[in-house]
Backbone as ProteinMPNN parsed JSONL, in Angstrom:
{"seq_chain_A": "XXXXXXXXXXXXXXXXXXXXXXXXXXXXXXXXXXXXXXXXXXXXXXXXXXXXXXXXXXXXXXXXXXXXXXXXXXXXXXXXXXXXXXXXXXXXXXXXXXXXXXXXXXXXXXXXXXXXXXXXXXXXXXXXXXXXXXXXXXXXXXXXXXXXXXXXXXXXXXXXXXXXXXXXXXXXXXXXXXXXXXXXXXXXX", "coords_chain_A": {"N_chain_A": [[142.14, -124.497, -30.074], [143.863, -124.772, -28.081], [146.021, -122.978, -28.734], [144.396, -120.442, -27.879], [144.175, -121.008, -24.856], [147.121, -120.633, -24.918], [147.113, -118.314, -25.399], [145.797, -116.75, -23.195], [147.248, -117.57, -21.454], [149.868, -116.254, -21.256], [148.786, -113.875, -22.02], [147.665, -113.285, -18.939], [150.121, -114.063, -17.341], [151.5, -111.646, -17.971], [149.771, -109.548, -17.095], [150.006, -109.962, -14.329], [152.291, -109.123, -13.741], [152.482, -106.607, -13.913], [151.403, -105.675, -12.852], [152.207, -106.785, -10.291], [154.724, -105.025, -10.788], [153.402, -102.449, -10.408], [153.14, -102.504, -7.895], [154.96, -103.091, -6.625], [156.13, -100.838, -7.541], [154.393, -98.445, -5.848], [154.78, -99.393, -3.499], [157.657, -98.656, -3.291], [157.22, -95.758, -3.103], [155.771, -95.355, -1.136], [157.941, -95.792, 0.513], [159.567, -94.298, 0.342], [158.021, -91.911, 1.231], [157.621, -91.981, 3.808], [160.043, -91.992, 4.751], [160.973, -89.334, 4.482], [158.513, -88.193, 6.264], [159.697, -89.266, 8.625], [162.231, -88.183, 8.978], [161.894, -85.648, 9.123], [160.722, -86.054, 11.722], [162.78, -86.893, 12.992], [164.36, -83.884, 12.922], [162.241, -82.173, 14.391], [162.755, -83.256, 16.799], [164.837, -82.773, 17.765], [164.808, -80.084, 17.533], [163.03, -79.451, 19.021], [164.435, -79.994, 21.771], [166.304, -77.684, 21.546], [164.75, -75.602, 21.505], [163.472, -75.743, 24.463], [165.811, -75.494, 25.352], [166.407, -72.549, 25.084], [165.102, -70.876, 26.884], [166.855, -70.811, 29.32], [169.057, -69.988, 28.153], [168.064, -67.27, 27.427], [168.038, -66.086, 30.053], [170.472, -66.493, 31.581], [171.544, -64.887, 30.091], [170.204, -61.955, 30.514], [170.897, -60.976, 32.671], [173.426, -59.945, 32.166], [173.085, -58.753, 29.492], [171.91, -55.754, 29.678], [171.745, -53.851, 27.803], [170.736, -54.981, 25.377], [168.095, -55.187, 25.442], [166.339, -55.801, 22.743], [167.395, -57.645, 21.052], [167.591, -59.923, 23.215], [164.383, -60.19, 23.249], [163.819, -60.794, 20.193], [164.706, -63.036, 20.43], [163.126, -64.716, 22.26], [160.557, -63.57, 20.854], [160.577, -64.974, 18.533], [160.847, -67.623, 19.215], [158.777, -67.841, 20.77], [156.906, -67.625, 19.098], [157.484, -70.286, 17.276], [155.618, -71.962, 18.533], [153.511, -71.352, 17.834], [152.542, -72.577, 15.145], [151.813, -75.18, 12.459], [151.84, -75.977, 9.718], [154.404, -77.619, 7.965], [155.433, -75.938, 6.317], [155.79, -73.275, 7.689], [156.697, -74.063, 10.033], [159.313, -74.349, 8.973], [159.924, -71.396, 8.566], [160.077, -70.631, 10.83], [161.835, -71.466, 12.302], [164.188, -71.119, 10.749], [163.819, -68.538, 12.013], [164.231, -68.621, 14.342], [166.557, -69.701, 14.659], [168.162, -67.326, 12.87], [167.899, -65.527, 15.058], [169.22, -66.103, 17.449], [171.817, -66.044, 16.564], [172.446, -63.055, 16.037], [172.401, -63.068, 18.669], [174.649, -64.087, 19.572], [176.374, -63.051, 18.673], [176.083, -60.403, 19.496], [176.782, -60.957, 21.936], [179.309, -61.003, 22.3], [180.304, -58.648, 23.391], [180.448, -58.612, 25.698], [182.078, -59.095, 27.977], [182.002, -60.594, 30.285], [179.734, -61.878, 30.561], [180.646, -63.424, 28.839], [182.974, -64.96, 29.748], [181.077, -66.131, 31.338], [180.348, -69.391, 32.761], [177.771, -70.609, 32.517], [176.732, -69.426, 30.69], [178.541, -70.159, 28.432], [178.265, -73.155, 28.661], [175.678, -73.394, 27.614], [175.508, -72.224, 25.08], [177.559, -73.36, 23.933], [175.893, -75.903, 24.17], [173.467, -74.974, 22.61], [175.201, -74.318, 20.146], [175.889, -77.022, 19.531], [173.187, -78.534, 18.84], [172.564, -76.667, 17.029], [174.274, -77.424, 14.711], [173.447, -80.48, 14.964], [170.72, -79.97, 14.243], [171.432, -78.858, 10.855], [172.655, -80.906, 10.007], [170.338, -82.702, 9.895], [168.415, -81.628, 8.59], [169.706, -81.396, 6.153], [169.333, -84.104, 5.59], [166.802, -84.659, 5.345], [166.039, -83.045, 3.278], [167.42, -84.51, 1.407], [166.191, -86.83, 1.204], [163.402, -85.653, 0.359], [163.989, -84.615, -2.305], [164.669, -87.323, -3.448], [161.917, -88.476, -3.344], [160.843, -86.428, -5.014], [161.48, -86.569, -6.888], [161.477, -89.193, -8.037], [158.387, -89.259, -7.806], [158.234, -88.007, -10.345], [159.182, -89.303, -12.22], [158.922, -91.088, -14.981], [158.162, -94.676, -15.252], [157.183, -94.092, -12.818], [155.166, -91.918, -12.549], [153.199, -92.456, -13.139], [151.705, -94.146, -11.115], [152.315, -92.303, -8.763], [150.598, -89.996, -10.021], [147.929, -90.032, -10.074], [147.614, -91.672, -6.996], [147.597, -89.153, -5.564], [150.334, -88.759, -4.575], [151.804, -86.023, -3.402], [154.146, -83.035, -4.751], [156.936, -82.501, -2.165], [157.762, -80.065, -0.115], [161.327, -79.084, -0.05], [163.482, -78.079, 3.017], [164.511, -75.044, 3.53], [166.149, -71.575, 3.553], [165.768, -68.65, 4.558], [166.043, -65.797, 2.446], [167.055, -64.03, 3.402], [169.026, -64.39, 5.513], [171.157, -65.745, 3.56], [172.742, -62.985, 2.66], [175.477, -61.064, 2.73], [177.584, -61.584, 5.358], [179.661, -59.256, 5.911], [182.173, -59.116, 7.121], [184.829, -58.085, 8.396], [187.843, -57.045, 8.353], [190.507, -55.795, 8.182], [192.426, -54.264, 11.304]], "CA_chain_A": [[141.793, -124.342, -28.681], [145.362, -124.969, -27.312], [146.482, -121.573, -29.234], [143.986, -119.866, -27.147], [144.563, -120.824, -23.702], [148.58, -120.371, -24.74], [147.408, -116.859, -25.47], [145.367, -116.229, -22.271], [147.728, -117.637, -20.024], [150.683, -114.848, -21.807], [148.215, -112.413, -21.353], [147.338, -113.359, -17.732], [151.261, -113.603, -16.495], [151.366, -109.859, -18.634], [149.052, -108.716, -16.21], [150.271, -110.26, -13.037], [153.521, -108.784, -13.978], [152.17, -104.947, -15.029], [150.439, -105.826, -10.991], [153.107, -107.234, -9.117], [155.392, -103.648, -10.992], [152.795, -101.615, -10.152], [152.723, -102.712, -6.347], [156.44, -102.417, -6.182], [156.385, -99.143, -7.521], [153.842, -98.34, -4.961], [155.556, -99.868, -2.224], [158.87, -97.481, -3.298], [156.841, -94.478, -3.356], [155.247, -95.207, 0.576], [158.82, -95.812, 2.137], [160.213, -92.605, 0.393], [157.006, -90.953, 2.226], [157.419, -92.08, 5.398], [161.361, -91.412, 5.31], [160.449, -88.219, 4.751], [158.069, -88.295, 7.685], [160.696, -90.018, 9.883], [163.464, -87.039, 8.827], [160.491, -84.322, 9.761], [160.109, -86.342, 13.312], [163.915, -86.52, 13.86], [164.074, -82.637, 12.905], [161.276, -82.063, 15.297], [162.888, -84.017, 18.871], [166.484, -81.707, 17.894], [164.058, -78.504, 17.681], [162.079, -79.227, 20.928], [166.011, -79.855, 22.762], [166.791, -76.483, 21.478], [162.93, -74.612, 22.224], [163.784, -76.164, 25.872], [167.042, -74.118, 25.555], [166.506, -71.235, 24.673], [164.993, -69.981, 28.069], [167.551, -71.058, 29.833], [170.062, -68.762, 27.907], [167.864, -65.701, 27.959], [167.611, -66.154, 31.497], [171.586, -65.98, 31.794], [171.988, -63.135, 29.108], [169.621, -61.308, 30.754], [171.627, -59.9, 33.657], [174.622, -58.834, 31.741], [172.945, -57.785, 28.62], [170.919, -54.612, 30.208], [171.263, -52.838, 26.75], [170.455, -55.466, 24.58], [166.866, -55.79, 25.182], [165.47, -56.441, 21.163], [168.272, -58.959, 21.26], [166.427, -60.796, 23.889], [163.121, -60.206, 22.909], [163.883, -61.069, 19.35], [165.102, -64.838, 20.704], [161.671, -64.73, 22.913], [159.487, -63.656, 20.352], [160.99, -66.012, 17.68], [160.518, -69.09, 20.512], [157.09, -68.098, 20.744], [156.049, -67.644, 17.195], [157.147, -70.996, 16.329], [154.985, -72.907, 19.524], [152.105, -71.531, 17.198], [152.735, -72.848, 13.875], [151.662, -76.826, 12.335], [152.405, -76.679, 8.893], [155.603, -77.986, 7.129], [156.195, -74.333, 5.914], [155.556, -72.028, 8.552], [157.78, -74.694, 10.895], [160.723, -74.274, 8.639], [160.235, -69.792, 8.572], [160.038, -70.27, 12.203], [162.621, -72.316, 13.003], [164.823, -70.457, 10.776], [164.249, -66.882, 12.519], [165.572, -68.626, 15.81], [168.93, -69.23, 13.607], [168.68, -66.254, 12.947], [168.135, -64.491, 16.198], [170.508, -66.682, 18.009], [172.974, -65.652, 15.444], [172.698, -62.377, 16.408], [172.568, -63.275, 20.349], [176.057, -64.747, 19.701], [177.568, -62.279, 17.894], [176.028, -59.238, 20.782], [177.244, -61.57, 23.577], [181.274, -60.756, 21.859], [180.794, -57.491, 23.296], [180.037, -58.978, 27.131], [183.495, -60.276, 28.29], [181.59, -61.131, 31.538], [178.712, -62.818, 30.094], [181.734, -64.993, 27.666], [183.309, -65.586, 30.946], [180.18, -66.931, 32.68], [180.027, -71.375, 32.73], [176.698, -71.362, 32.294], [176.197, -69.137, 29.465], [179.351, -70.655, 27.755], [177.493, -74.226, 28.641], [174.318, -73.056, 26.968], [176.292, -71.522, 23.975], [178.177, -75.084, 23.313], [174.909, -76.89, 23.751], [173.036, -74.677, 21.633], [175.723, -74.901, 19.114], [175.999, -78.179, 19.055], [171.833, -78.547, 18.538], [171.973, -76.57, 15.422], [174.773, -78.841, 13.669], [172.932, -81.754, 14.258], [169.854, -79.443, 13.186], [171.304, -79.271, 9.896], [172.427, -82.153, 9.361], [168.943, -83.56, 9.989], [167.67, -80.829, 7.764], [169.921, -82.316, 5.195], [168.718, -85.419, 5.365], [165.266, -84.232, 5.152], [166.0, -82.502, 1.832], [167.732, -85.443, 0.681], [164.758, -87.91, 1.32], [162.308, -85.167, -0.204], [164.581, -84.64, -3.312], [164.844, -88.61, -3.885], [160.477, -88.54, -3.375], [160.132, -85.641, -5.314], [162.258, -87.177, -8.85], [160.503, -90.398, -8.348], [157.02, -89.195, -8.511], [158.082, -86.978, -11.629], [160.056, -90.285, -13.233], [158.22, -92.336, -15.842], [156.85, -95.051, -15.136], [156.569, -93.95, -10.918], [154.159, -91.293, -12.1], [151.244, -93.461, -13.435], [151.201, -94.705, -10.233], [152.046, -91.22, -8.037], [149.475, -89.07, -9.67], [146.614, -91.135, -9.722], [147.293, -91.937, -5.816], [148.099, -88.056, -4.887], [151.621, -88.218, -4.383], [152.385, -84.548, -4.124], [155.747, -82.867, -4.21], [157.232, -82.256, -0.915], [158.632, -78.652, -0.163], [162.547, -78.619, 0.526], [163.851, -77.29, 3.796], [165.204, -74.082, 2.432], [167.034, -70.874, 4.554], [165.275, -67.042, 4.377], [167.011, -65.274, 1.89], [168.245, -62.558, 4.163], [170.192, -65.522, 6.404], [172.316, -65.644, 2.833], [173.662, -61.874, 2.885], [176.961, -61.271, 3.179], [177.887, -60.591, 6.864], [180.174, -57.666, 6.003], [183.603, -59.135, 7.813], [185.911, -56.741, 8.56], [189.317, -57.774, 8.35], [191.135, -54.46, 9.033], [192.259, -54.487, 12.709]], "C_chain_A": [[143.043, -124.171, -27.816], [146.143, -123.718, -27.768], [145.638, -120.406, -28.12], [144.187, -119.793, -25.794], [146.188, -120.365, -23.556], [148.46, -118.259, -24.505], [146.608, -116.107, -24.186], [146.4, -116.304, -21.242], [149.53, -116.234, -20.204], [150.157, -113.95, -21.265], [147.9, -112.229, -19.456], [148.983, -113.445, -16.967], [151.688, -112.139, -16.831], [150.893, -109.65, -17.739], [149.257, -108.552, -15.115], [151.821, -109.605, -12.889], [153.517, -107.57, -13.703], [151.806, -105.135, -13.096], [151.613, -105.905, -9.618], [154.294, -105.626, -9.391], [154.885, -102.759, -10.611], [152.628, -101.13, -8.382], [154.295, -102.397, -5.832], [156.782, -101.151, -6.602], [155.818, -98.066, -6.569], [154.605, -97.556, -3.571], [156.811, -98.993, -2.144], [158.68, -96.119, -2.688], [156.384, -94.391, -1.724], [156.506, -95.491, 1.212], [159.252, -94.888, 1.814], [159.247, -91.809, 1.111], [157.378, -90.736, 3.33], [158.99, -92.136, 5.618], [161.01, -89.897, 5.317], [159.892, -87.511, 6.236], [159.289, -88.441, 8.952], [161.993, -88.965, 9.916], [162.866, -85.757, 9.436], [160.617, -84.357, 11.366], [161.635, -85.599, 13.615], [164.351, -84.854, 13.921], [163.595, -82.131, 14.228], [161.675, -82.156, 16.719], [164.215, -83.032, 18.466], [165.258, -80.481, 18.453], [163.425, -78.39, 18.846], [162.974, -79.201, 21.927], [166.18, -78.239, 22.533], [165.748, -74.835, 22.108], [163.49, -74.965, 24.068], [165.09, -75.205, 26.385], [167.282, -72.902, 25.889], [166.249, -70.362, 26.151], [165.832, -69.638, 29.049], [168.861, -70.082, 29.535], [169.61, -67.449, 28.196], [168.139, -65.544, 29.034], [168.994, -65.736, 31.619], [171.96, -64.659, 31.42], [171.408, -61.9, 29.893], [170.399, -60.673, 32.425], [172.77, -59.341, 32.991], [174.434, -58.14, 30.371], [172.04, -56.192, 28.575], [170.453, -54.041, 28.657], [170.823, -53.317, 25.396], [169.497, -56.305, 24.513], [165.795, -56.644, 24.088], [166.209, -57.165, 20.739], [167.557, -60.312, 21.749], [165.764, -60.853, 23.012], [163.006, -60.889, 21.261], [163.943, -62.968, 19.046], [163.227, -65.056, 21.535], [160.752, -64.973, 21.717], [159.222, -65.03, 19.21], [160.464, -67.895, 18.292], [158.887, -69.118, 20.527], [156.373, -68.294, 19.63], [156.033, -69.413, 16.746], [156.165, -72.377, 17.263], [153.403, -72.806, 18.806], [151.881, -71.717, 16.126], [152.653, -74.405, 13.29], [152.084, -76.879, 11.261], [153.756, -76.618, 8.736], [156.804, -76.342, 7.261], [156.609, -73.184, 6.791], [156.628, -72.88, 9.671], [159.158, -74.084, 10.451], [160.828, -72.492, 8.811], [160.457, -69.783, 10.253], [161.188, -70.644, 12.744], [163.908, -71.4, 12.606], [165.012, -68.491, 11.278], [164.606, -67.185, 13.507], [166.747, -69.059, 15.118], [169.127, -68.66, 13.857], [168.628, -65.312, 14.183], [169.027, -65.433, 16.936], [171.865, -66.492, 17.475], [173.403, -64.401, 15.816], [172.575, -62.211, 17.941], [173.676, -63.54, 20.67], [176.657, -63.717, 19.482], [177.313, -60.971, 19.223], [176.747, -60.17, 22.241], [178.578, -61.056, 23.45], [181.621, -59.6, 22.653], [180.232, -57.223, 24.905], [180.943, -59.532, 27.047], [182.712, -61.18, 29.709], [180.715, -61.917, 30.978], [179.857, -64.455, 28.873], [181.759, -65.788, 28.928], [182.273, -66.318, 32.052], [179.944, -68.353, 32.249], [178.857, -71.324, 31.966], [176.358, -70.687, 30.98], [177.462, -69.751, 28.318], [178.555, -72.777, 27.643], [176.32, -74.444, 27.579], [174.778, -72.572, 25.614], [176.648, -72.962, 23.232], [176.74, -75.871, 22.993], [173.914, -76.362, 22.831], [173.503, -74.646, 20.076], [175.379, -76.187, 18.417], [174.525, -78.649, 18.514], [172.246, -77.81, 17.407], [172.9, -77.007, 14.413], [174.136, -79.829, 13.837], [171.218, -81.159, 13.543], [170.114, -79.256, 11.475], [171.898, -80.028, 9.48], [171.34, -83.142, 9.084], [168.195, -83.027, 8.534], [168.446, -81.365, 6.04], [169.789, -83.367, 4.688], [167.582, -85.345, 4.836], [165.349, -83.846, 3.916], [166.688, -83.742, 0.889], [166.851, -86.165, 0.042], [163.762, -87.068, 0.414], [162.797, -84.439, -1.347], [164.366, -85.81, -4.075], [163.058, -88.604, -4.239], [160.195, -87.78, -4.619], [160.653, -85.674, -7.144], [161.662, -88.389, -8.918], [158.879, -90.283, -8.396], [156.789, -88.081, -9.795], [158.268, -87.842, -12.853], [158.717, -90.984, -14.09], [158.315, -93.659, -15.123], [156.078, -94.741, -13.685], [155.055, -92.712, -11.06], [153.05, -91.385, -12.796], [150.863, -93.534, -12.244], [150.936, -93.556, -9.194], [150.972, -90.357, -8.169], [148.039, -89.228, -9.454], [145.85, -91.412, -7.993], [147.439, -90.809, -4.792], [149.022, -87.736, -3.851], [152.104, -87.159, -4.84], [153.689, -84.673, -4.107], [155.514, -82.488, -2.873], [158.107, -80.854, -0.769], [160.112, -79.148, 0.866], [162.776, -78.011, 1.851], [164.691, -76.401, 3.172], [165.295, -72.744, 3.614], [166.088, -70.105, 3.864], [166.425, -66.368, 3.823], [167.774, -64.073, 2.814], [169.297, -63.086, 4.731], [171.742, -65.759, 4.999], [173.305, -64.003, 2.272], [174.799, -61.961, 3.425], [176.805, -60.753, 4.274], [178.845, -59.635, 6.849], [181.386, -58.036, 7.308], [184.223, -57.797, 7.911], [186.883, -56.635, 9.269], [190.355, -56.754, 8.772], [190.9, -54.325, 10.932], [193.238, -53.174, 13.426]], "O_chain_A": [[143.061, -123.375, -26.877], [147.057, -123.432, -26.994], [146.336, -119.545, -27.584], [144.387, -118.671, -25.327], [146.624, -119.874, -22.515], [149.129, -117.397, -23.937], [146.752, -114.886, -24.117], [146.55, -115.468, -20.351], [150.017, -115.584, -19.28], [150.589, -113.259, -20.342], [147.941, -111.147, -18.871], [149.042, -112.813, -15.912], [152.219, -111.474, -15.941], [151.818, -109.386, -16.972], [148.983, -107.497, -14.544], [152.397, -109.687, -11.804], [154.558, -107.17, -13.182], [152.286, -104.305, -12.324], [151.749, -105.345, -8.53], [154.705, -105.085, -8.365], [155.669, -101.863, -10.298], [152.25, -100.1, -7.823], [154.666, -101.668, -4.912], [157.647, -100.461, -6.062], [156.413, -97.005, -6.38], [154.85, -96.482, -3.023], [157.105, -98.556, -1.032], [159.491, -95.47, -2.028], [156.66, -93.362, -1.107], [156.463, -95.501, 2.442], [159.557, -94.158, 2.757], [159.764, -90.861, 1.702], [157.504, -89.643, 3.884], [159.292, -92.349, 6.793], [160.77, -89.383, 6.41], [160.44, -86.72, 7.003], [159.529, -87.724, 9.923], [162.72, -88.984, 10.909], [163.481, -84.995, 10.182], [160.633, -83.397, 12.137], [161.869, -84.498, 14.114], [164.709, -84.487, 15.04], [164.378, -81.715, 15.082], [161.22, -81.479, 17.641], [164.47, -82.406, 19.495], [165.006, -80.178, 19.619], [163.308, -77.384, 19.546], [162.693, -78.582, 22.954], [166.169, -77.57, 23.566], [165.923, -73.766, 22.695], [163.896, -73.99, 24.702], [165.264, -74.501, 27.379], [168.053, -72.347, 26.672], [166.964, -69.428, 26.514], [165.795, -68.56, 29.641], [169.537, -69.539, 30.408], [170.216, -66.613, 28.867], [168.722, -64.464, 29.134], [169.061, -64.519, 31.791], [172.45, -63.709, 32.031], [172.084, -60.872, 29.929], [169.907, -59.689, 32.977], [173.08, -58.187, 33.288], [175.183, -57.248, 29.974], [171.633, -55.667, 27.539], [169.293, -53.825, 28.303], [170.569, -52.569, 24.452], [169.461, -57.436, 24.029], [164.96, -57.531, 24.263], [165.765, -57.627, 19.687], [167.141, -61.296, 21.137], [166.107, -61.395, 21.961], [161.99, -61.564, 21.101], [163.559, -63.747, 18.174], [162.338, -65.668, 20.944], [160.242, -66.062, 21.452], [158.246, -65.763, 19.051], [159.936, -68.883, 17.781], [158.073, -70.027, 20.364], [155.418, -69.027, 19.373], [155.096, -69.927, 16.136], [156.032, -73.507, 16.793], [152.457, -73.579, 18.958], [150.909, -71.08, 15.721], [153.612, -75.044, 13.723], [152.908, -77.79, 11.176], [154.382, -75.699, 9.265], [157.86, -75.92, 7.732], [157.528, -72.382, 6.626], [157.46, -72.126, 10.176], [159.95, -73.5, 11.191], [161.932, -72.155, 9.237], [161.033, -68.835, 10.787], [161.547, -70.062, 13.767], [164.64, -70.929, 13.476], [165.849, -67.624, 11.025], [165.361, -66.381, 14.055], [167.853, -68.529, 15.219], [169.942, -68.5, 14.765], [169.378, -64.335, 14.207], [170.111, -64.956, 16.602], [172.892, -66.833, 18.062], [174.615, -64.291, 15.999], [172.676, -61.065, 18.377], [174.029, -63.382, 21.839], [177.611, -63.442, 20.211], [178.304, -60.622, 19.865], [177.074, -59.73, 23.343], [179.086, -60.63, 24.488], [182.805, -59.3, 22.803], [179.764, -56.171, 25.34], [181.046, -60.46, 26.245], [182.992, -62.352, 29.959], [181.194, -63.049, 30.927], [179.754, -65.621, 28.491], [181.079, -66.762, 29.253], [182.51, -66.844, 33.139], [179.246, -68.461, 31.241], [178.801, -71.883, 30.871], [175.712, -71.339, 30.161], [177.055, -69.714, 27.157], [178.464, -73.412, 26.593], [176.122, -75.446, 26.892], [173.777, -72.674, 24.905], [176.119, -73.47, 22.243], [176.459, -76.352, 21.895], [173.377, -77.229, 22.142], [172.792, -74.818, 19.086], [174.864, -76.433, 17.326], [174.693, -79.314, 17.492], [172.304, -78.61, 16.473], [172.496, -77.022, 13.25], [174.044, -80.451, 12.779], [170.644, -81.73, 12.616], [169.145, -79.468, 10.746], [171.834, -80.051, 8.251], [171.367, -84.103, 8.314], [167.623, -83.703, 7.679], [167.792, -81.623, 5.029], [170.05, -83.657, 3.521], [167.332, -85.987, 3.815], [164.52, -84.443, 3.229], [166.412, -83.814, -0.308], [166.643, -86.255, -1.168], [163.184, -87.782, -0.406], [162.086, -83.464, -1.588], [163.945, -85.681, -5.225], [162.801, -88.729, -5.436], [159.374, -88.287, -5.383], [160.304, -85.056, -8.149], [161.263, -88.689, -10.043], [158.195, -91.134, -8.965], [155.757, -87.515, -10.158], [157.887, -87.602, -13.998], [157.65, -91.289, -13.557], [158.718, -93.415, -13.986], [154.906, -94.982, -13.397], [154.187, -92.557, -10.201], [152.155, -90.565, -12.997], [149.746, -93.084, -11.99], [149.825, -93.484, -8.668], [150.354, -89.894, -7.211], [147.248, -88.595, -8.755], [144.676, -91.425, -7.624], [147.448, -91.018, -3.579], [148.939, -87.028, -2.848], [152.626, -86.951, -5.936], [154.381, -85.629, -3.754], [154.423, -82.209, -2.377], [159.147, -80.737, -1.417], [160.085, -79.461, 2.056], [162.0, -77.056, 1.896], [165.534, -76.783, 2.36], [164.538, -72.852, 4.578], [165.557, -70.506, 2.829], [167.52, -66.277, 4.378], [168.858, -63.497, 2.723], [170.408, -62.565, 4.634], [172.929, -65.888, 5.298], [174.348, -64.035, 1.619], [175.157, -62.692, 4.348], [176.137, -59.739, 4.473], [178.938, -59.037, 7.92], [181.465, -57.319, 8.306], [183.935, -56.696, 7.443], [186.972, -56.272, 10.442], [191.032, -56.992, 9.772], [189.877, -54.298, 11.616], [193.321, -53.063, 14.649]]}, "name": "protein", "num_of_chains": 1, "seq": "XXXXXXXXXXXXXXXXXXXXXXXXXXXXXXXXXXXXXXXXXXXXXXXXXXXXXXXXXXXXXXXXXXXXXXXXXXXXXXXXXXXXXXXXXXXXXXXXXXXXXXXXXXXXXXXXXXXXXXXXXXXXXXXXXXXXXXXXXXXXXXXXXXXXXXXXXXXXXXXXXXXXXXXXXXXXXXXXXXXXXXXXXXXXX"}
């Protein structure tokens, strides 16, 4: 009789063990989520500083760039496209075609000495800069956090517990391959 309860009460801290691992593996798997989440938000309050921006530059550009209307319009349309977009995915294509048209808003401004020379569009230039370094640094974070999520619900033993409770993967923040083309310097002066 005393062999038996030795072997229930084994089996019963076994279980409370396999329970209490199971809950901390859990518990791992919901704060990598919600960093995730919380890297998405901070993402999100940079990108709405910079959406707030943006008008504010056309608005300057727009008297000294007369001939570089699809310049504009390209920063416009880009601004608008991404005010109509919720998921994950379609955020990040959106976000990166204002990169990229601000990229080329910078580089057509080179060829406005008056528009360099104006405060406010040099103001708006710095502060838009400075918004898309801490944009990717955020965005690095974000891929960090949903790198770390996305090896722990692949790892042994985390994905007894992940697939069961439909812990998907998480898609990467990741650039439009055209943004990695060479820009074609040209060093001859």
């Amino acid at each position: 009789m005393m062999g038996l309860w030795i072997v229930l009460a084994v089996l019963g801290l076994l279980f409370v063990g396999v329970l209490v691992y199971a809950v901390l593996i859990y518990n791992g798997l919901v704060s990598l989520k919600n960093n995730i989440d919380k890297a998405w938000s901070n993402i999100d309050v940079v990108l709405k500083q910079r959406f707030d921006e943006l008008p504010k530059l056309v608005n300057v550009c727009k008297g000294y760039m007369q001939h570089e209307r699809a310049t504009l319009e390209a920063v416009v349309k880009a601004r608008n496209l991404s005010m109509q977009v919720s998921s994950e995915g379609d955020v990040m294509r959106s976000q990166n075609a204002i990169s990229q048209a601000l990229k080329s808003l910078f580089a057509v401004s080179e060829n406005y000495p008056n528009l360099k020379a104006d405060q406010s569009f040099r103001q708006l230039q710095s502060r838009i800069s400075e918004l898309e370094n801490i944009i990717a640094d955020r965005r690095e974070l974000f891929n960090e956090s949903v790198n770390l999520f996305n090896i722990r619900i692949e790892q042994i033993p985390d994905v007894l517990i992940a697939r069961p409770l439909n812990f998907n993967r998480r898609q990467l923040w990741q650039i439009d391959p055209a943004q990695r083309a060479d820009p074609g310097i040209d060093l001859d002066l």
